[in-house]
Each structure stands twice: as structure tokens, then as C-alpha cells.
C-alpha positions in Angstrom: 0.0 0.0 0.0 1.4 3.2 -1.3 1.6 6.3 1.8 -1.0 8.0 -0.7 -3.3 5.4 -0.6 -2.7 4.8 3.3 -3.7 8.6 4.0 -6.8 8.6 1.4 -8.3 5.6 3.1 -7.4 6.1 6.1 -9.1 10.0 5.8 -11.9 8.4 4.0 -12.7 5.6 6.6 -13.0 9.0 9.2 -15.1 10.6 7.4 -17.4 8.1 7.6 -16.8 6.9 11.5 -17.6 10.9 12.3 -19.4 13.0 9.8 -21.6 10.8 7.1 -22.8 7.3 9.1 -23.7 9.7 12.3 -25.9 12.5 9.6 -27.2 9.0 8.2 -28.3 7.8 11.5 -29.9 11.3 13.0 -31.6 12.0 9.5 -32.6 8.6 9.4 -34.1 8.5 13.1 -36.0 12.1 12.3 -37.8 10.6 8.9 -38.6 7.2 11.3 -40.0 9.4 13.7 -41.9 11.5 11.6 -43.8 8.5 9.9 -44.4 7.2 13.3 -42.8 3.8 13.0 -42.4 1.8 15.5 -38.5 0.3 15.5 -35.8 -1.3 17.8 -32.8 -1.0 17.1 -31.1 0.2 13.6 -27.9 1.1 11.8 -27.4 2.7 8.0 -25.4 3.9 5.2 -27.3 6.5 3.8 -30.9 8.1 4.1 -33.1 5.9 3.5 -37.4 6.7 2.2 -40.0 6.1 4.0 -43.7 6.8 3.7 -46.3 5.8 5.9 -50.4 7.4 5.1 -53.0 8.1 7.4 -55.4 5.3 6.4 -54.4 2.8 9.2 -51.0 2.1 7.8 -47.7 1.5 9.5 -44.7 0.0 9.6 -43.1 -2.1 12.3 -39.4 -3.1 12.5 -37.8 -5.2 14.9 -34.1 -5.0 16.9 -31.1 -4.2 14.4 -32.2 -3.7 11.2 -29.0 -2.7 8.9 -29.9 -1.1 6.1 -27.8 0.2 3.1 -29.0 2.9 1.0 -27.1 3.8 -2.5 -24.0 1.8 -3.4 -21.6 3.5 -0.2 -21.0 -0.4 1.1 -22.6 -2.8 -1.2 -21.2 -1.5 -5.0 -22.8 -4.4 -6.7 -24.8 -2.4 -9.6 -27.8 -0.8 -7.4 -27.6 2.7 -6.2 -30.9 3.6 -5.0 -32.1 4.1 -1.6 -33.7 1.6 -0.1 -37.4 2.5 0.3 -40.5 1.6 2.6 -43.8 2.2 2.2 -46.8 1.2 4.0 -50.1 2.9 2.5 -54.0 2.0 1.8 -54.6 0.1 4.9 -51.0 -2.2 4.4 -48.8 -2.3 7.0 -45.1 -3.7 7.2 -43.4 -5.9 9.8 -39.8 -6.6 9.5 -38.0 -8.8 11.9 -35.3 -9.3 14.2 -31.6 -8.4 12.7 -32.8 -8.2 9.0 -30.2 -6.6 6.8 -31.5 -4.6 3.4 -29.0 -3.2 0.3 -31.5 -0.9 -1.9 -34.3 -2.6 -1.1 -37.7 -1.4 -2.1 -40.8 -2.9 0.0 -44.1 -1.7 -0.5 -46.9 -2.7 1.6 -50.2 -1.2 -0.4 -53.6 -2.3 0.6 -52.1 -5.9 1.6 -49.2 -6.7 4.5 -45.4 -7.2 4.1 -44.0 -9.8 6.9 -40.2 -10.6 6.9 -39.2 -12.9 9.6 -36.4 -12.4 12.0 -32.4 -12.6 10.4 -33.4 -12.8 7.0 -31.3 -10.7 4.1 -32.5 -8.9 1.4 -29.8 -8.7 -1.3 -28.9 -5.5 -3.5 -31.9 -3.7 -5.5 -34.6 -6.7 -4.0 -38.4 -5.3 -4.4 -41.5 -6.9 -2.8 -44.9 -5.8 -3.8 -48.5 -6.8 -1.9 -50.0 -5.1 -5.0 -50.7 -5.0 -8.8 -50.9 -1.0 -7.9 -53.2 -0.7 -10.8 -56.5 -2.5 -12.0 -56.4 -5.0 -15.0 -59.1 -3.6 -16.6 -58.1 -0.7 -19.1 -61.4 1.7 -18.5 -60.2 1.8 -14.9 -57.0 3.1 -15.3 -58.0 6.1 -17.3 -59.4 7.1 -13.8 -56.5 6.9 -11.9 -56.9 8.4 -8.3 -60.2 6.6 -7.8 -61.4 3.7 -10.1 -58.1 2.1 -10.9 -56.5 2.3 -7.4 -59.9 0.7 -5.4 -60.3 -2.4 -8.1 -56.5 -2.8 -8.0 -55.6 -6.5 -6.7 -53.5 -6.8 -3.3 -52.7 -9.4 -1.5 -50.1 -10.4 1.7 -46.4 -11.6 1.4 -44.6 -13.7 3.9 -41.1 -14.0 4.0 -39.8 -16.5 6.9 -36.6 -16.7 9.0 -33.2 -17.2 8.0 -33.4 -16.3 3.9 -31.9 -15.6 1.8 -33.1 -13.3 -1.3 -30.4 -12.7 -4.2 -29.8 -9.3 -5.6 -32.2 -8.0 -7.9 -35.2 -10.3 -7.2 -38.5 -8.9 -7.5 -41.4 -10.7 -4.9 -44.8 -10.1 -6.2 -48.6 -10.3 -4.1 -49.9 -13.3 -2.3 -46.4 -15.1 -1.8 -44.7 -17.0 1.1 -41.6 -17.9 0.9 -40.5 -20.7 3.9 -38.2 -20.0 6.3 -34.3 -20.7 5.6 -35.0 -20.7 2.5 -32.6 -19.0 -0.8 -34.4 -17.1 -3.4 -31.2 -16.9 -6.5 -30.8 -13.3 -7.9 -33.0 -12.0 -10.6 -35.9 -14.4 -9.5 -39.6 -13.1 -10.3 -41.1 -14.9 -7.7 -45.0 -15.2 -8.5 -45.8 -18.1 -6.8 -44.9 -19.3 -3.3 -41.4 -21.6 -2.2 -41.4 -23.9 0.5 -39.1 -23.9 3.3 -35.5 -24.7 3.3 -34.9 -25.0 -0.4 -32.9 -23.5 -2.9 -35.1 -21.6 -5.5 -34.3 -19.2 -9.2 -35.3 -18.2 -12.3 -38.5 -15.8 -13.9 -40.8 -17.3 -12.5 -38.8 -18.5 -9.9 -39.2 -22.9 -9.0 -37.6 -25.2 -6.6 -34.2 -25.9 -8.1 -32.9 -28.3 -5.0 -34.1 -29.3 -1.4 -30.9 -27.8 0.7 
């Protein structure tokens, strides 16, 4: 290691141990505040969204969630921040040490459980809703017709999994505890428990 590089990490690794993690963590505590969820314990790497409504919604997370938001300690091809959203009557539940990388969750008109240690890999999104209607007519009326006959339904994700990067967890899925979903899954349908499933739309590859 060159004296250059030395002094740039070792400046860099600073900056983060006393300016950007503890701005992170305040910023982070005022927007958890502010939507009123209800959390343990947390730590994070950038700011990360959250939106809660007034209809009943909330979101509930357990003891040391780790969260990282933009591609600061997980530069695997995903930059966003992660984001959670409970709205239209859905409400959000997230376990016991649960870590997230650009993770987008939203709970709309249908729950969102995830079970206690279970990962959530780089740029992962779970949906409890089509967010619009099938039917054509009713989307031309967006703010009322389309968004009551839209479909929503719960997701369950168990203890122990693991979900790749980049896999996308659609409505009215449970996926088993200690079980591995492989990155870039659609998962449509739901996985038993302990097994090792992949592909679009994501099937059982192997018992583990």
C-alpha cells in the first residue's frame, strides 16, 4: 500500500466513523420518527425513504435492522435508496436483525411480513400489490377507479433467507423459512421452506 493510498483511506474511513454514518443515522431517526414507525434497534449507510399514510397504515421493525442505501457499502450495480412504504390500509413488519442493500418494500392495501435474520440482497423489491386494476377503463381514472379495483394481497417471507440481488417478490407469496431465493428471480408463486429456488418465474431448483 502506497503512503498516498494509506492517508486517502485512512481519511476516508473517518469521514465516515464521524461526519456521514452519524448525519445518516440522526436523518434517518427524524424521517422514522416522523412517519411514526415503530422500531428497535437500527444502523445505516445513507438516508433511506419512508412513507407511511393516514389510512391505518404502519410499519413495524424489529431489533437491528441494517440497512444500506445507495451503493456506499454494497457497490454491486444498485444505487438507490432503499425504500419503505406502507399505504392504503397495508402495514409492514420486519423482523429481528434483517439486513437490506437498496431494497424497495411496498406494503399497499395488503401486509409485508419478513421474519427475523433474513437478508434482502442489492436492489430486492417486494410488492402486496398489482398497484393498478387489469381492466383498461379503470386506469384512465387513476386516483379513484383504478387504485380501489386494484388487486393486493399479503407476502410472507420466513426466518433465516436468503433473497439474491435483484429479485423482485410479487402479491400473495410466502416464501418458507431458511430458505434461498437466486438473484434476478420473479417470484410469482410461493417456495417452500429450506430449499434452494431461481429463475423468472422463480421454481424449486434443489431441497438444501
Amino acid at each position: 500500500m502506497t503512503p498516498f493510498m494509506f492517508i486517502y483511506k485512512a481519511m476516508r474511513k473517518l469521514w465516515r466513523i464521524l461526519l456521514y454514518n452519524p448525519f445518516c443515522y440522526v436523518m434517518t431517526f427524524i424521517i422514522m420518527r416522523g412517519n411514526a414507525v415503530r422500531y428497535g434497534s437500527f444502523s445505516t449507510s445513507g438516508i433511506p425513504i419512508i412513507s407511511v399514510d393516514r389510512k391505518g397504515s404502519r410499519i413495524i421493525i424489529g431489533e437491528n435492522l441494517r440497512m444500506n442505501n445507495g451503493n456506499a457499502n454494497n457497490n454491486i450495480g444498485f444505487s438507490a435508496r432503499c425504500s419503505l412504504m406502507a399505504i392504503d390500509g397495508g402495514n409492514l413488519r420486519i423482523g429481528n436483525n434483517v439486513g437490506m442493500s437498496q431494497t424497495a418494500i411496498c406494503a399497499v392495501g395488503a401486509d409485508i411480513t419478513i421474519g427475523n435474520y433474513t437478508l434482502l440482497g442489492g436492489g430486492v423489491k417486494i410488492y402486496s400489490s398489482d398497484f393498478h386494476s387489469l381492466n383498461s377503463l379503470d386506469r384512465r381514472d387513476y386516483k379513484e377507479v383504478d387504485s380501489k379495483n386494484r388487486n393486493s394481497a399479503p407476502v410472507v417471507i420466513g426466518d433465516d433467507c436468503f433473497i439474491g440481488a435483484g429479485t423482485i417478490i410479487l402479491k400473495e407469496v410466502v416464501i418458507g423459512s431458511r430458505t434461498i431465493i437466486g438473484a434476478g428471480s420473479v417470484v410469482t408463486k410461493s417456495v417452500p421452506a429450506g430449499c434452494l429456488a431461481g429463475g423468472n418465474p422463480c421454481k424449486v431448483i434443489r431441497i438444501l
